[in-house]
C-alpha positions in Angstrom: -86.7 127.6 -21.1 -87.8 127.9 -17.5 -85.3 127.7 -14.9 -87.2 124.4 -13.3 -87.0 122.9 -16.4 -83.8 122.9 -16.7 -83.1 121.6 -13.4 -85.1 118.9 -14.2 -84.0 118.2 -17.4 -80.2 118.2 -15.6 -81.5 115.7 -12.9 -82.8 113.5 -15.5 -79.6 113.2 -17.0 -77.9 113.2 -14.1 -80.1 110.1 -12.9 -79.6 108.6 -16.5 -75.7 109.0 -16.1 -75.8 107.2 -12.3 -77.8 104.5 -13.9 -75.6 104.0 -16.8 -72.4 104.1 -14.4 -74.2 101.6 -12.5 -74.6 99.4 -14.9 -71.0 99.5 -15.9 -69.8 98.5 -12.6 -72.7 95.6 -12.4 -71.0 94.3 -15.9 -67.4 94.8 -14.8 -68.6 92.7 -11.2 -70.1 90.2 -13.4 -67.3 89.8 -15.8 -65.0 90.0 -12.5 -66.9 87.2 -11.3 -66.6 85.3 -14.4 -63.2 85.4 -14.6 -62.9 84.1 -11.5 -65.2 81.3 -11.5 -63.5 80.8 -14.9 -60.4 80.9 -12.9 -61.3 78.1 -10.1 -62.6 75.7 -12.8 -59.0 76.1 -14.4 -57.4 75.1 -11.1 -59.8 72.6 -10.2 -59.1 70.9 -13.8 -55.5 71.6 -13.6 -55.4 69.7 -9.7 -57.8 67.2 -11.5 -55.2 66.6 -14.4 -52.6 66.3 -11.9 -54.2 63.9 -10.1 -55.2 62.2 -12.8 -51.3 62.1 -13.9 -50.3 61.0 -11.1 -52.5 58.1 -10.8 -51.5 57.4 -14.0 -47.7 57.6 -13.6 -48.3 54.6 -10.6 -50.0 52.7 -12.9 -48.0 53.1 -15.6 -44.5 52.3 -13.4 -46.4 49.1 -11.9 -47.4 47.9 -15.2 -44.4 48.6 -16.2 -42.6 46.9 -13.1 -44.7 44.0 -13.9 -44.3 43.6 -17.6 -40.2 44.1 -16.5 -41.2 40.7 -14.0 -42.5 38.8 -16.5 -40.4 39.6 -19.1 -37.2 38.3 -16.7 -39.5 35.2 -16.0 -39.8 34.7 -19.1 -35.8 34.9 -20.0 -35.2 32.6 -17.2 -37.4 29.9 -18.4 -36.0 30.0 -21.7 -32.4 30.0 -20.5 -33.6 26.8 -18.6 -35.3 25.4 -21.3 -31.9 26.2 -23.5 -30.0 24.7 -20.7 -32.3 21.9 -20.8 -32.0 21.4 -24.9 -28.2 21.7 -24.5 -28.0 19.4 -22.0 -29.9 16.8 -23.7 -28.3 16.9 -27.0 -24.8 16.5 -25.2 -26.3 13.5 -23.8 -27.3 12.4 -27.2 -24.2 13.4 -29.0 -22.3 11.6 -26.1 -24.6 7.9 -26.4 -23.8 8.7 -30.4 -19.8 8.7 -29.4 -20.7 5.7 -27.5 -22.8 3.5 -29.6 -19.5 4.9 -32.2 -17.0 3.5 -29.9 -18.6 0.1 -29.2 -19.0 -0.2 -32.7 -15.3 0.5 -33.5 -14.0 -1.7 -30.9 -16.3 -4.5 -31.8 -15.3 -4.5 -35.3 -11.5 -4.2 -34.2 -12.1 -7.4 -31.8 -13.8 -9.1 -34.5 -11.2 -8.3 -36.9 -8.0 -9.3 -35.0 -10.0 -12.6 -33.7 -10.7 -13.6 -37.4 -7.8 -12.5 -39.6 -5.2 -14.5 -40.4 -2.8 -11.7 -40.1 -2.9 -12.6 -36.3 -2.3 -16.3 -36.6 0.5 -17.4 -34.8 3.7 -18.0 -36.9 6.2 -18.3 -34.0 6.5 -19.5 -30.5 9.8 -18.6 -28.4 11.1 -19.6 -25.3 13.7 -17.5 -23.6 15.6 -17.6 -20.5 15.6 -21.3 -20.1 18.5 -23.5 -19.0 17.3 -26.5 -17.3 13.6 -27.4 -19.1 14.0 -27.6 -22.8 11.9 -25.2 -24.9 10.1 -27.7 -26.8 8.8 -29.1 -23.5 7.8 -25.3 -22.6 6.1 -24.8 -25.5 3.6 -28.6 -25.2 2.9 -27.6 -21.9 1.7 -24.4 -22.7 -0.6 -25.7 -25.4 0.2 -22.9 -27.8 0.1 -24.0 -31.5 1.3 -22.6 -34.7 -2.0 -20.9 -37.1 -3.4 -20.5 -33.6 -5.0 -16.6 -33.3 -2.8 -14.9 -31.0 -5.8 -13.6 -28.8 -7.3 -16.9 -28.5 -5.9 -17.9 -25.5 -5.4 -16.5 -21.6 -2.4 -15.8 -20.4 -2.7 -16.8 -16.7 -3.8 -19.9 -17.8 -0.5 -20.7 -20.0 0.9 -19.8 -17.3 -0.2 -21.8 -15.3 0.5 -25.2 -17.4 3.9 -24.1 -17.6 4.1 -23.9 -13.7 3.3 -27.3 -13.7 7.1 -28.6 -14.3 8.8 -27.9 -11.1 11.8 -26.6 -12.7 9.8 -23.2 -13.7 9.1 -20.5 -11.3 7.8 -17.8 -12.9 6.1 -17.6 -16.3 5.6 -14.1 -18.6 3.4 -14.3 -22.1 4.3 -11.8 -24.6 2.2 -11.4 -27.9 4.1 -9.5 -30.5 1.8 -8.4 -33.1 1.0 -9.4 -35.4 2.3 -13.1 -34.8 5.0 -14.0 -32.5 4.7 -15.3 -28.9 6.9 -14.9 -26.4 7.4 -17.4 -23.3 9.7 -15.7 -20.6 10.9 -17.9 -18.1 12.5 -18.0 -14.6 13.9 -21.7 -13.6 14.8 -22.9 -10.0 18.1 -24.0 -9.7 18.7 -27.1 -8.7 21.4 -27.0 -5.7 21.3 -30.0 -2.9 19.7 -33.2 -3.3 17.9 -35.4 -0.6 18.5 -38.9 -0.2 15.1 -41.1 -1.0 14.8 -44.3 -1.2 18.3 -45.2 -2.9 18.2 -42.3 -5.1 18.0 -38.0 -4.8 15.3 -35.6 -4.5 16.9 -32.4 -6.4 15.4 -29.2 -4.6 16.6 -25.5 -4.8 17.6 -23.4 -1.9 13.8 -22.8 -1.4 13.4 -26.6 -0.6 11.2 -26.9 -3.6 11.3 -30.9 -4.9 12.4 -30.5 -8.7 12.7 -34.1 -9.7 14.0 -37.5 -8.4 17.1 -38.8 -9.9 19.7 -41.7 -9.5 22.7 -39.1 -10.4 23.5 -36.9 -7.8 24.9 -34.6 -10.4 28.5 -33.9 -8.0 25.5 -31.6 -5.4 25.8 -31.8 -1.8 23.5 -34.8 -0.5 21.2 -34.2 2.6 20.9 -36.7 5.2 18.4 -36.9 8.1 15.2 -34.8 6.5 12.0 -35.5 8.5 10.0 -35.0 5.2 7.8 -38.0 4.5 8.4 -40.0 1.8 4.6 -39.3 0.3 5.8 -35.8 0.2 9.0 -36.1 -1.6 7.6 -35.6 -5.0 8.1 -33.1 -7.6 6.0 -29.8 -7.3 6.2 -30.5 -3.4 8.6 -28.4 -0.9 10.3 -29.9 1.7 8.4 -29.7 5.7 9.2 -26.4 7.8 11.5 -28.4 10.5 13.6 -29.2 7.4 13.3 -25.8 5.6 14.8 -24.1 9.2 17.4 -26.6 9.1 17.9 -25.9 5.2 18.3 -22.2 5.8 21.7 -23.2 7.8 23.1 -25.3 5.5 22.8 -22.3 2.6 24.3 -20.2 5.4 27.5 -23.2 5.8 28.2 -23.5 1.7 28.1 -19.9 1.1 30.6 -19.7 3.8 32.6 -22.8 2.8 32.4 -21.1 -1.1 34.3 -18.0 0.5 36.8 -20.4 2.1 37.0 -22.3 -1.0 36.3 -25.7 0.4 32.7 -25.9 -1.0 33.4 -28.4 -3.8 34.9 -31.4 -1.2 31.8 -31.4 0.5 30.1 -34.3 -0.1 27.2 -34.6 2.1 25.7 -32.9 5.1 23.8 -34.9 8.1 20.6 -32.7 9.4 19.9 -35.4 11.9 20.7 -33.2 15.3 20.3 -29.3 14.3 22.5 -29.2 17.1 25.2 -30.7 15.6 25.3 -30.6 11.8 28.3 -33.4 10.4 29.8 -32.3 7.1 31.4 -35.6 5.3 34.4 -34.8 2.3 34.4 -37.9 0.9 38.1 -37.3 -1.2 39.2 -35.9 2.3 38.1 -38.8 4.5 36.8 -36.8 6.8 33.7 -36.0 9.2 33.5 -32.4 10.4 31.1 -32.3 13.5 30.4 -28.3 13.4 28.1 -28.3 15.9 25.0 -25.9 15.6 24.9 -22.8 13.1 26.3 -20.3 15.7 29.9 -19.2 14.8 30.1 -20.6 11.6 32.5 -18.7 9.9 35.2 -19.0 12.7 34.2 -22.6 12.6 34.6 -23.1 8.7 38.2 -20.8 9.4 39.4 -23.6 11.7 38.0 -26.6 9.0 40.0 -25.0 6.9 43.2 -24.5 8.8 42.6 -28.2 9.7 42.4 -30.0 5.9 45.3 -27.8 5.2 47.3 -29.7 8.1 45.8 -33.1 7.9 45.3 -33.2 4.5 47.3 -37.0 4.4 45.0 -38.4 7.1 41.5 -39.6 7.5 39.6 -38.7 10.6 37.2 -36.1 11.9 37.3 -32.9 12.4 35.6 -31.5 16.2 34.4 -27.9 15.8 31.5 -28.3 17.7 32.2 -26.6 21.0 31.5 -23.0 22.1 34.6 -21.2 19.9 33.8 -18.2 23.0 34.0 -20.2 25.7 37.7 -21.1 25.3 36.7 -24.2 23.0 39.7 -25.2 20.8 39.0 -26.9 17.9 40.8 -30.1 16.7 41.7 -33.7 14.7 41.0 -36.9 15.4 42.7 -39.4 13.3 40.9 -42.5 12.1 42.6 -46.1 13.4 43.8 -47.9 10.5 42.3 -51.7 10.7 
């Protein structure tokens, strides 16, 4: 073989060889470039999916915030509407305990107001002295077989008020069938001369009965009280309830100097000078107003002691501080 042709031969395989090379590196470019276009597109999905995720997550937490909302709304309205059903069966259970009640209590009232368990069997009277019981009982009205709630209290009380004698009136019932009338009588302590015969009061001036028997009381002469007043029930005027107050004030003092029981009748005609007449004493004491009465009573007393043999009248009506000396003067025989 020729020389040439061996070069050319060479340079053909030369050229074959650079074409071949060259088409190596054109397929490792290409692959190169696919790779990293395959490279971008996993990074563009990748920042795509995070995206996406992200979106996602927001809408997920505020659907999931919401759903929490409405799930809490919803609790509330059924703890109200339990609050609601509880409070409206309490109601109901507490018009049932009601209705219950009523219905008891009715059938207790008409019970005791029917059976004859609660008749009345016995009436008494306690504490009186002065008004007899039997006259306590008909002015109450009260009756044996009577039901012992049948009847007010404040109105037997007030019948029995009506006798003079009673101050103050208490009703007991004692089931099943006993009543009890508790009573509080005014004492009868002066009497006031009227028309021949005595007005009995108490120490309150109340009028407790007229009488012809002075019953061995202290009689008061010289009241103002009209004689349409002096009736039993009645009280005596003020003017003669001022001038009452000192005669209380000269018997409990005369009681102390034991002299009370000859005391047979006071004159109230001058307040300024009260007269005391002892009628088994003979004697008028003139005691002058009610100032200084117990010195005064201690110098009636002194007095009867020494005069006790004659009749007369005693003179303690002077000013006992203003060198006044009490004293006797002795009634003229006829």
């Amino acid at each position: 073989m020729s020389k040439r042709k061996q070069e050319e031969i060479n340079n053909f395989l030369y050229i074959q060889e650079e074409k071949k090379n060259e088409t190596i590196e054109e397929l490792m470019r290409k692959k190169k470039n696919k790779e990293r276009e395959k490279r971008i597109r996993q990074n563009n999905q990748k920042r795509n999916e995070d995206k996406f995720d992200l979106e996602t997550e927001t809408v997920i937490q505020m659907t999931n915030r919401n759903k929490k909302k409405q799930q809490e709304k919803e609790k509330r309205q059924a703890m109200q509407l339990e609050r609601k059903r509880k409070k409206r069966n309490k109601k109901i259970k507490s018009i049932i305990k009601v209705i219950m009640l009523i219905l008891i209590i009715g059938g207790g009232i008409v019970f005791t107001m029917t059976s004859p368990i609660f008749n009345i069997k016995d009436i008494k009277v306690l504490n009186n002295a002065q008004v007899p019981s039997e006259t306590i009982v008909s002015l109450s009205g009260l009756v044996t077989n009577q039901n012992i709630f049948r009847f007010s209290s404040s109105s037997i009380k007030d019948k029995i008020k009506e006798n003079p004698y009673i101050e103050t009136v208490e009703v007991h019932r004692k089931i099943p069938s006993t009543i009890e009338i508790e009573v509080q009588e005014r004492e009868h302590s002066y009497n006031v001369s009227y028309m021949g015969k005595y007005a009995y009061i108490n120490t309150q001036g109340y009028i407790l009965e007229i009488s012809e028997d002075n019953k061995a009381k202290p009689i008061i002469y010289g009241t103002s009280t009209s004689e349409e007043e002096i009736s039993p029930g009645k009280r005596l005027n003020n003017d003669d309830l001022e001038k009452l107050e000192d005669i209380i004030k000269i018997t409990n003092i005369a009681k102390e100097n034991n002299i009370y029981d000859k005391i047979t009748s006071i004159d109230i005609t001058n307040k300024n000078d009260y007269i005391i007449y002892m009628e088994q004493e003979q004697k008028n004491i003139h005691l002058g107003d009610n100032t200084n009465i117990s010195n005064k009573i201690l110098y009636v007393s002194a007095i009867l002691e020494q005069e006790k043999e004659h009749a007369g009248d005693i003179y303690v009506n002077g000013d006992l501080n203003n060198k006044f000396q009490p004293y006797f003067r002795e009634k003229l025989s006829n």
